[in-house]
Every structure is written in C-alpha cells, then in structure tokens.
C-alpha positions as a Markdown table, in Angstrom:
| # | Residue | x | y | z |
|---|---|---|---|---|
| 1 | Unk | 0.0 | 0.0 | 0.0 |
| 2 | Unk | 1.3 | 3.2 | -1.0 |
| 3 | Unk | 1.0 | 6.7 | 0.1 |
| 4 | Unk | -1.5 | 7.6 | -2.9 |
| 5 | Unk | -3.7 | 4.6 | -1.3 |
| 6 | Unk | -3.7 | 5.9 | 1.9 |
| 7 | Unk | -4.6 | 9.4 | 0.8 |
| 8 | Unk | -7.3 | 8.0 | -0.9 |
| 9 | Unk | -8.9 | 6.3 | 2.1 |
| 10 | Unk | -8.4 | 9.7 | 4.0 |
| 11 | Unk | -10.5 | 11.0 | 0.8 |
| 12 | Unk | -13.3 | 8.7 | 1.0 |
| 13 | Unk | -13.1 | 8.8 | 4.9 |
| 14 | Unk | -13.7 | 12.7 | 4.4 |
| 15 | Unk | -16.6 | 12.2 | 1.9 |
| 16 | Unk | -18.6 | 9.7 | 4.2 |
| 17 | Unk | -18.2 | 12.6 | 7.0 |
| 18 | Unk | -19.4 | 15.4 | 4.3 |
| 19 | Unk | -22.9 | 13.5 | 3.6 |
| 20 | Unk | -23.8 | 13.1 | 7.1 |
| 21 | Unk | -27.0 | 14.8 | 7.5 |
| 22 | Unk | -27.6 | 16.7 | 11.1 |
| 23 | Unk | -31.0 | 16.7 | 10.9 |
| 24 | Unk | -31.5 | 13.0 | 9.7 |
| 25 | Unk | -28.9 | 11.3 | 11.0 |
| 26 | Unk | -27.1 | 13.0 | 13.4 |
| 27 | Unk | -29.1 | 14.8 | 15.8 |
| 28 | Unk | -31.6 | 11.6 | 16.5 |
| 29 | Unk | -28.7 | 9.8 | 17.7 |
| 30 | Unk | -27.0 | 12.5 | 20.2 |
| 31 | Unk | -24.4 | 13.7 | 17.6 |
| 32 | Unk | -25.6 | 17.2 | 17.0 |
| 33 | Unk | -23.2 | 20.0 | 17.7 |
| 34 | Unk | -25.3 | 22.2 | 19.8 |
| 35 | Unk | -24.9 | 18.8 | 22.6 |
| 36 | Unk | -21.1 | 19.7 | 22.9 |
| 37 | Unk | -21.1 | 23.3 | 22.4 |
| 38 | Unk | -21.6 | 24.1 | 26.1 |
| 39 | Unk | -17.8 | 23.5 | 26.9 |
| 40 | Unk | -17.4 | 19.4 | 26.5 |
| 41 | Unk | -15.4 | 19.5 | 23.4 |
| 42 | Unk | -12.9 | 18.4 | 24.7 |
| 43 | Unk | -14.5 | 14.6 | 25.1 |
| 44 | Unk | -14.3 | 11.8 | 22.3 |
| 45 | Unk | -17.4 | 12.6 | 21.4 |
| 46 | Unk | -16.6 | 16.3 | 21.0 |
| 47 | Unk | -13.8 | 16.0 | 19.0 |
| 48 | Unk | -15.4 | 13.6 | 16.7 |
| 49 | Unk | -18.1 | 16.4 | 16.1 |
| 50 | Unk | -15.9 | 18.9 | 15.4 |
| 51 | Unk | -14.0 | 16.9 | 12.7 |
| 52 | Unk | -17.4 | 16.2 | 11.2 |
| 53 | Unk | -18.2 | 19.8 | 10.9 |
| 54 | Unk | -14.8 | 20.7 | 9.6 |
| 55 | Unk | -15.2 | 18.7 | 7.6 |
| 56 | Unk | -18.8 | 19.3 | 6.4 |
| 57 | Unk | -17.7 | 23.4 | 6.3 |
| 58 | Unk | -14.8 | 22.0 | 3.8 |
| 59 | Unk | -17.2 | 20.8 | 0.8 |
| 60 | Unk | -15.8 | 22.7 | -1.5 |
| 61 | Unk | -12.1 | 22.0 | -1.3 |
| 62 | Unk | -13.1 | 18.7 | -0.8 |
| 63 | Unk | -14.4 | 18.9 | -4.1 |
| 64 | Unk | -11.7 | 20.0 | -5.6 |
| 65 | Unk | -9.7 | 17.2 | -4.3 |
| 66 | Unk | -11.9 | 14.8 | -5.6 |
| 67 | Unk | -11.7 | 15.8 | -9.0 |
| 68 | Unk | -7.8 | 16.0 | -8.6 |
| 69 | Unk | -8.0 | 12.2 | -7.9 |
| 70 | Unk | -10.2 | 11.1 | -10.8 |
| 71 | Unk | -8.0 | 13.0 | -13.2 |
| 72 | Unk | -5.0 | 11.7 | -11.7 |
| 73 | Unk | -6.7 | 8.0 | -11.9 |
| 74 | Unk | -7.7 | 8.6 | -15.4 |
| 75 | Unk | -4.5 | 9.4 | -16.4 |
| 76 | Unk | -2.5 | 6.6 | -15.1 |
C-alpha cells in the first residue's frame, strides 16, 4: 500500500463525513453540535463532532480534491 492509497482512504473517509446529514442522522442519535457546544469539546465525542463539521464546512475544497484524484486515476 502506497501513500496515494492511503490518501485516498483519508479521501473517501472525508466524503462519508461530508454527507452526514444533522438533521436526519445526526441529531436523533446524540451527535448534533449544539450537545457539545456548552464546553465538553474536549470529550471523544466532542472531538469527533468537530471533525465532522470541519469537515462538512470544507465541501468545496473537498471537491476540488476529488476531481484532482479522478483525473490523476484517469491518467494513469
């Protein structure tokens, strides 16, 4: 396994985190981020939240990135 491999699991890592819907998915299971926002971010469960929002605020880079990859799998 190479390092391109492994970026590309960190890629489709970050686009499973992207379509997680709040109000669907997150929120009906204790995930939302209004639960940690009062000061317990600094828990498992906060941290996890956070990265899921960064990540969520990120689409468009993300984007980007994507497209970088299927370029750079269609060339080679």
């Amino acid at each position: 396994m190479g390092f391109w491999r492994l970026m590309e699991g960190f890629l489709l890592l970050a686009n499973a985190l992207a379509i997680l819907n709040e109000d669907r998915f997150l929120a009906p299971r204790g995930w939302s981020f209004s639960e940690v926002s009062g000061g317990r971010t600094k828990t498992l469960k906060g941290q996890l939240i956070g990265l899921i929002y960064a990540v969520q605020y990120l689409r468009l880079p993300l984007i980007a990135l994507n497209i970088i990859t299927i370029v750079v799998q269609l060339v080679w």
